[in-house]
C-alpha positions in Angstrom: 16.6 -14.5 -4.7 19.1 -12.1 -3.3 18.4 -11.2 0.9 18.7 -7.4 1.9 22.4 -6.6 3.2 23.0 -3.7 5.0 26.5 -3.1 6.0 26.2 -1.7 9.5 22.4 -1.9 9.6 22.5 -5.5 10.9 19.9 -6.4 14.2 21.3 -8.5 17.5 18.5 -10.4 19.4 19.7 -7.4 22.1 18.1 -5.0 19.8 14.5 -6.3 19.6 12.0 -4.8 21.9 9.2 -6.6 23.4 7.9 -3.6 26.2 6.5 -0.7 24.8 9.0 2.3 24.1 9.4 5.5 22.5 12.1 6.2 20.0 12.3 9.6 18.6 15.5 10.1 16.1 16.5 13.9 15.3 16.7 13.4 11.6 18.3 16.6 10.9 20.5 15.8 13.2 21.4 12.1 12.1 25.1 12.9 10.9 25.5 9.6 10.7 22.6 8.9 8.3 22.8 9.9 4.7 20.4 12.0 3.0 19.4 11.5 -0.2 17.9 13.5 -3.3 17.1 13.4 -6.5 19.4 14.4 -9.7 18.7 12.7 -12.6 21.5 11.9 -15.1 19.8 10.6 -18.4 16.5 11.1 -19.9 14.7 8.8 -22.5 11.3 9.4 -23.7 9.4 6.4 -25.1 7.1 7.1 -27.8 3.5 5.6 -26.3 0.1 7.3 -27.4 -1.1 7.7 -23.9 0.1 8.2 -21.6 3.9 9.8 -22.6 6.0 8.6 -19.9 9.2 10.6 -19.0 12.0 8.2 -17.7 14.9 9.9 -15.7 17.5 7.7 -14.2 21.0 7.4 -12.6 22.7 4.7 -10.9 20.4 4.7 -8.2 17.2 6.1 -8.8 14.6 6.1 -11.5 11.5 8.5 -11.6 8.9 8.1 -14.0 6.7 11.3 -14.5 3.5 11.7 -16.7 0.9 9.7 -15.1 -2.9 10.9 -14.0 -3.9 13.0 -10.5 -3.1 9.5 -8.5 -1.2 6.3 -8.4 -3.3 3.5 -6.9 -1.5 0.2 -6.4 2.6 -0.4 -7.3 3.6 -4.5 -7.3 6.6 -6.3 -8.6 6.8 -9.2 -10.6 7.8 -12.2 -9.1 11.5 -11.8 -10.6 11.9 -8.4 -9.2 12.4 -7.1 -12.6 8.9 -5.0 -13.6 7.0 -2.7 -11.6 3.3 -2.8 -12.3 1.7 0.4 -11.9 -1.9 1.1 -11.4 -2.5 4.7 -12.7 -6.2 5.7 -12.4 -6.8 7.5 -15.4 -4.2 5.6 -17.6 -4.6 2.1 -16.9 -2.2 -0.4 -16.0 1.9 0.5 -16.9 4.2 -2.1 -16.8 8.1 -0.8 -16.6 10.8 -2.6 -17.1 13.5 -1.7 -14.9 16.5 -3.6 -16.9 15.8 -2.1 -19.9 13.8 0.9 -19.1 10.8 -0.1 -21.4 7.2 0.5 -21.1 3.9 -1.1 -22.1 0.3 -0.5 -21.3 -2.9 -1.5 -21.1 -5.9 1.0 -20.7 -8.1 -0.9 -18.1 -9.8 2.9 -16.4 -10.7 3.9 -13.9 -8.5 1.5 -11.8 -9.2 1.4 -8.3 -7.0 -1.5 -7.3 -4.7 -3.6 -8.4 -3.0 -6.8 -6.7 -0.8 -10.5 -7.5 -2.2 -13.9 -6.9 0.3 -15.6 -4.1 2.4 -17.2 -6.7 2.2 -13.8 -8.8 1.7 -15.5 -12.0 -2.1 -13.1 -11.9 -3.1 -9.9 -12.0 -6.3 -8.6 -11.0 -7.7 -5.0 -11.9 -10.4 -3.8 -9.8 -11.9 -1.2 -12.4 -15.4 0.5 -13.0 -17.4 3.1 -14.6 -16.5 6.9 -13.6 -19.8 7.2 -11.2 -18.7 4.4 -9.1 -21.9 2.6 -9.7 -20.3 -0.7 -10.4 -17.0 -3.0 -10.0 -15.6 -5.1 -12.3 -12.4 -7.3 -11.5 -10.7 -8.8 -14.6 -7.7 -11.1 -13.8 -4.7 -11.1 -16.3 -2.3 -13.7 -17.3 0.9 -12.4 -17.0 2.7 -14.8 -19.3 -0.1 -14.1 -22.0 -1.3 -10.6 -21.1 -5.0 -12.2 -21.3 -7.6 -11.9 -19.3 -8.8 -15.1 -17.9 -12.0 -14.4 -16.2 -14.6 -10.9 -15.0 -16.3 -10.6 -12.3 -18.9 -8.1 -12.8 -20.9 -6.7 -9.3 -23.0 -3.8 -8.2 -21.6 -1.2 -5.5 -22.9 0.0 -2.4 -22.3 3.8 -3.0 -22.8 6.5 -0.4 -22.6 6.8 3.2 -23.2 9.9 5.1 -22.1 10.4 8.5 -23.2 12.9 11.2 -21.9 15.8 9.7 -23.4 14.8 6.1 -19.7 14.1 4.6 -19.6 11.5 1.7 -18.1 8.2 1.7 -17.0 7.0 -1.6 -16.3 2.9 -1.8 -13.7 2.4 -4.0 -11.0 0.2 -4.8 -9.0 1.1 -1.3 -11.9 -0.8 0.3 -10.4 -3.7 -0.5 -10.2 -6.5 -3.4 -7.8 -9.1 -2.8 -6.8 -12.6 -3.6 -7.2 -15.1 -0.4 -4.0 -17.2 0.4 -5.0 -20.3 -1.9 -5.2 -18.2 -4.6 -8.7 -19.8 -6.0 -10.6 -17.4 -3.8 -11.2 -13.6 -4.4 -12.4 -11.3 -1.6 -14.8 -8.1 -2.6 -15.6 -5.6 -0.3 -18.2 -2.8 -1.2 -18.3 -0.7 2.2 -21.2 -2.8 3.1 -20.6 -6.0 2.6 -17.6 -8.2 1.8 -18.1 -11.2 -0.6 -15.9 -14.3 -1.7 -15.8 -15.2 -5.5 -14.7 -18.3 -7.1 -11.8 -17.2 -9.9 -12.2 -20.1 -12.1 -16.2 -20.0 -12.5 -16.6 -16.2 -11.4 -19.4 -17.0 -9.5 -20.1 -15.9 -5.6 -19.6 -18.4 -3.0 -20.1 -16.8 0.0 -21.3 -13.9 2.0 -18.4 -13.6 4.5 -20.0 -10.3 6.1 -22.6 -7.5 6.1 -22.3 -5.1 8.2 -24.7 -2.9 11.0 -26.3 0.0 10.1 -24.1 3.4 10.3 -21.1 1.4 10.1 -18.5 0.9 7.5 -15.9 -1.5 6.1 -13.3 0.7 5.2 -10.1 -1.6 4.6 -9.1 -5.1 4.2 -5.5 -6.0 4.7 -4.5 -9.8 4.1 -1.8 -11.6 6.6 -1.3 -14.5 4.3 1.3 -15.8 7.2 -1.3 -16.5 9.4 -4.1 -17.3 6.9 -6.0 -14.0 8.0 -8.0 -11.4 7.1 -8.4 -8.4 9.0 -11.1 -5.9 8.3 -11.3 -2.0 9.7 -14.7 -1.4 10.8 -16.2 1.6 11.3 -19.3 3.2 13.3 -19.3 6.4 11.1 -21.7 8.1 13.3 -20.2 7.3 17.1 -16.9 8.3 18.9 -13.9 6.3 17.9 -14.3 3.9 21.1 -16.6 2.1 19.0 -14.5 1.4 16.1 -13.1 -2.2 15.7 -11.2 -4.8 13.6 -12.8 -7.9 12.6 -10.2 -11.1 11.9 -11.1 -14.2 9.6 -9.6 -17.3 9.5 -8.9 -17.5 5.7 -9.0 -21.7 5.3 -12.2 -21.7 7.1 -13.6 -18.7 6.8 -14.9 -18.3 10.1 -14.6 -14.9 12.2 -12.2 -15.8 15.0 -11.6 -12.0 16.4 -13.9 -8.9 17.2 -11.9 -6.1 18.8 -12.7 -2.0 19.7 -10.2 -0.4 17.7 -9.0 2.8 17.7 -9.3 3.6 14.3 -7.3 7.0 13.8 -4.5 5.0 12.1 -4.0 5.9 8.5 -2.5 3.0 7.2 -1.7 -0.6 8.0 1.2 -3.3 6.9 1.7 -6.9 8.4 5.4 -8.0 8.5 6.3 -10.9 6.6 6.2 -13.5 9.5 3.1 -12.2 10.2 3.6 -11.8 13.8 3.7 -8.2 13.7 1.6 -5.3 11.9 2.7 -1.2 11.7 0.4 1.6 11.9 0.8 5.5 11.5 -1.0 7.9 13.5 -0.9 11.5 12.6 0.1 13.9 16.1 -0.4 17.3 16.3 -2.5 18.5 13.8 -0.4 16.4 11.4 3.3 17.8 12.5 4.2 14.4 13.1 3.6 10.8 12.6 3.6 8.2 15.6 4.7 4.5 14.4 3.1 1.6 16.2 4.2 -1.9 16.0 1.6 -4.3 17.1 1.6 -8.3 18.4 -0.9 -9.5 15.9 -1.6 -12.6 18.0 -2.8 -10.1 21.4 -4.0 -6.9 19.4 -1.1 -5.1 21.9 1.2 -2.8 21.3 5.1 -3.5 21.8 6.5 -0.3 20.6 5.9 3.2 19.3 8.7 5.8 17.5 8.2 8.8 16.1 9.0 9.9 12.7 9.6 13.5 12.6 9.7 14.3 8.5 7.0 15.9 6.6 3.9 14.1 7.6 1.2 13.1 5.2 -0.6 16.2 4.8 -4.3 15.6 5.0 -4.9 12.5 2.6 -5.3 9.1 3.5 -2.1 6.7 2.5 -3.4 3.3 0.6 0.4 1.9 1.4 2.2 4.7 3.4 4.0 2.1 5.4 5.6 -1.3 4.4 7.9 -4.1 5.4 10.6 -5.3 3.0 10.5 -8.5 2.7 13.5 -9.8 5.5 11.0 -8.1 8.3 13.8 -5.9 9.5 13.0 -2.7 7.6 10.0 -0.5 7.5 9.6 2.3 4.8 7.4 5.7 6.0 5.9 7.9 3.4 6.2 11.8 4.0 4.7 14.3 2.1 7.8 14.5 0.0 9.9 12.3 2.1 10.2 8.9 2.8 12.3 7.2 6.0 13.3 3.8 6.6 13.8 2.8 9.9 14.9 -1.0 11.8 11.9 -2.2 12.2 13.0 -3.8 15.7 14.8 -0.6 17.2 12.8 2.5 15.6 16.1 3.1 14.5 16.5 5.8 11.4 18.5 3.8 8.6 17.6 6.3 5.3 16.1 9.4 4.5 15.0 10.4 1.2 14.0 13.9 -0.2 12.0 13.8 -3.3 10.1 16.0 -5.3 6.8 13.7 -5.3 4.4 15.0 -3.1 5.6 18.5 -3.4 2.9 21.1 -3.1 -0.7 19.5 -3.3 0.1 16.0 -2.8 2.1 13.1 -0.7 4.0 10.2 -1.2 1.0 7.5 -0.5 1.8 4.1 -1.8 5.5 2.2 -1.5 6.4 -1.2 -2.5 10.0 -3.3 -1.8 11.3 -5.4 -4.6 11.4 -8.8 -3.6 14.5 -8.9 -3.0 14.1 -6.3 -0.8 16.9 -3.3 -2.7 14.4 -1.2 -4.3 12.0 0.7 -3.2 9.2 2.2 -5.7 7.1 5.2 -4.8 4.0 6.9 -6.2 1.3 9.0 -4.4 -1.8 11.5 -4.9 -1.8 15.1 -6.5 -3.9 17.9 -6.9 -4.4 19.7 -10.3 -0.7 18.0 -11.7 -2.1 16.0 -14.4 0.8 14.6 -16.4 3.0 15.9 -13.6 2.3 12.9 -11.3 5.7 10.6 -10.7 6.5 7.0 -9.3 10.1 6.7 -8.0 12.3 3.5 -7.9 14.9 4.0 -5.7 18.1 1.6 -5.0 17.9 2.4 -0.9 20.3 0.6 0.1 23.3 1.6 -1.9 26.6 3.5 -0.8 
């Protein structure tokens, strides 16, 4: 597998900062940093009776435009070579980035989607349009059959003081555990381990007080964890917290308050670290937070000054590539890539995605750790919606 080489980009131990710091880079500013956009120089349309997929590509980037009002998951294949898309109204699109192919396979509504540890399976977190049940069915890659369902009721609503509605759905959280055997469910309320093999339930891990809510789940398979946000819908935010599991044993090793106004969440591939984004001023900017995972403290902060998120919560809006040293920020119609041990601005991207009534919401690194895809949530643009693979570190 090739590493990420960045001429120029490279990190000395001198760089790394362990005392908390603001960074705040000028990005219209940043001579120095190329900005890139979007000009497509072929088009091929493959004939597919639902959904019709647009391709437009040039050497380095590849938007794909035709999906549903939002894309849910994006994961690659363990080769690097397909990016598995998890559109909520069109089921599961597999696209072949060598030869610019599509298949599909109409598993709706998808909530979720996710890869076993040794990505060989596939599991679809799917149910029935009232969100009255779950249903994960895990696919063979190799065979494109599913192996195995597990079928389970859903806690539903949740109201909190001011009577607003909280749906559970597949950004709750359903994810393999880090042997691979061992599925985790969460339905708001309660969050549930499931054999693969038999489909049976095993074990209760967790139910949860009255008035509060598991919102998330987020794996560290480096440090066989799993970390859980957990909300008290109906108190200030001093009484939010994060529960941690120790995944061989299953025992709860950390309770901790939480301030819980981050929007997304994404553990680096050591798992020493974890990123956050907080929206700032009514949204005008995002503040970036990099967390020890071992202490719950923070060792650094910068401050990304695109086009925030506007107003929707990002499943993915912030990951790690897969050498640790880069982090990728979802704008509305912008993405950044910054050092992840400076806060130092290393791409900028201008997209159409997102424009208008929507964001950029979910990105994904290739293995290898040169592409990066894109997809995110739109109002009222059905067929419009796009996922973009883009080559970011190229001249």
């Amino acid at each position: 597998m090739l590493g990420l080489l960045l001429t120029g980009c490279a990190t000395s131990q001198s760089e790394i900062v362990s005392t908390p710091t603001t960074y705040k880079p000028t990005i219209s500013t940043a001579t120095a940093i190329a900005t890139y956009t979007y000009t497509p120089a072929s088009t091929t349309t493959p004939t597919l009776p639902h959904p019709k997929v647009t391709i437009n590509s040039d050497d380095n980037q590849i938007y794909l435009e035709g999906f549903s009002l939002y894309i849910k998951s994006l994961v690659w294949s363990k080769d690097g070579k397909t990016l598995i898309i998890g559109d909520t109204n069109n089921g599961i699109v597999f696209f072949d980035t060598e030869n610019k192919n599509i298949t599909t396979n109409p598993i709706v509504p998808i909530w979720e989607i996710a890869l076993n540890p040794d990505k060989t399976t596939l599991s679809v977190n799917y149910g029935d349009p009232n969100f009255a049940s779950s249903r994960v069915s895990f696919v063979d890659l190799e065979t494109g059959n599913i192996s195995k369902t597990i079928s389970v009721e859903r806690e539903i609503d949740f109201f909190d003081a001011s009577r607003k509605t909280y749906i559970m759905n597949g950004s709750t959280g359903a994810i393999f555990a880090p042997d691979g055997k061992t599925f985790v469910l969460n339905n708001g309320k309660q969050i549930t381990l499931w054999d693969i093999a038999s489909g049976k339930q095993i074990k209760e891990l967790f139910k949860s007080e009255d008035n509060f809510l598991i919102t998330r789940l987020f794996l560290n398979p480096a440090k066989n964890s799993l970390l859980a946000v957990y909300l008290n819908i109906k108190a200030p935010k001093d009484s939010d917290k994060v529960l941690v599991w120790d995944t061989d044993t299953w025992e709860l090793k950390l309770t901790k308050n939480f301030d819980w106004t981050y929007s997304s969440l994404a553990f680096s591939p050591d798992g020493n670290s974890f990123a956050t984004i907080k929206g700032l001023d009514t949204q005008k900017t995002q503040e970036i937070s990099i967390w020890d995972f071992n202490t719950f403290t923070k060792s650094m902060d910068f401050i990304n000054l695109d086009e925030p998120i506007p107003s929707v919560t990002p499943l993915n809006g912030i990951t790690y590539d897969s050498s640790g040293k880069y982090i990728a920020i979802a704008g509305a119609n912008n993405v950044n890539i910054y050092n992840a041990n400076t806060g130092k601005l290393i791409r900028h991207l201008v997209t159409s995605l997102g424009a208008g009534s929507g964001s950029v919401s979910i990105l994904a690194f290739s293995p290898d750790g040169k592409k990066l895809a894109m997809g995110g949530f739109w109002i009222g643009q059905v067929g419009k919606v796009q996922v973009m693979i883009w080559n970011w570190n190229q001249p």
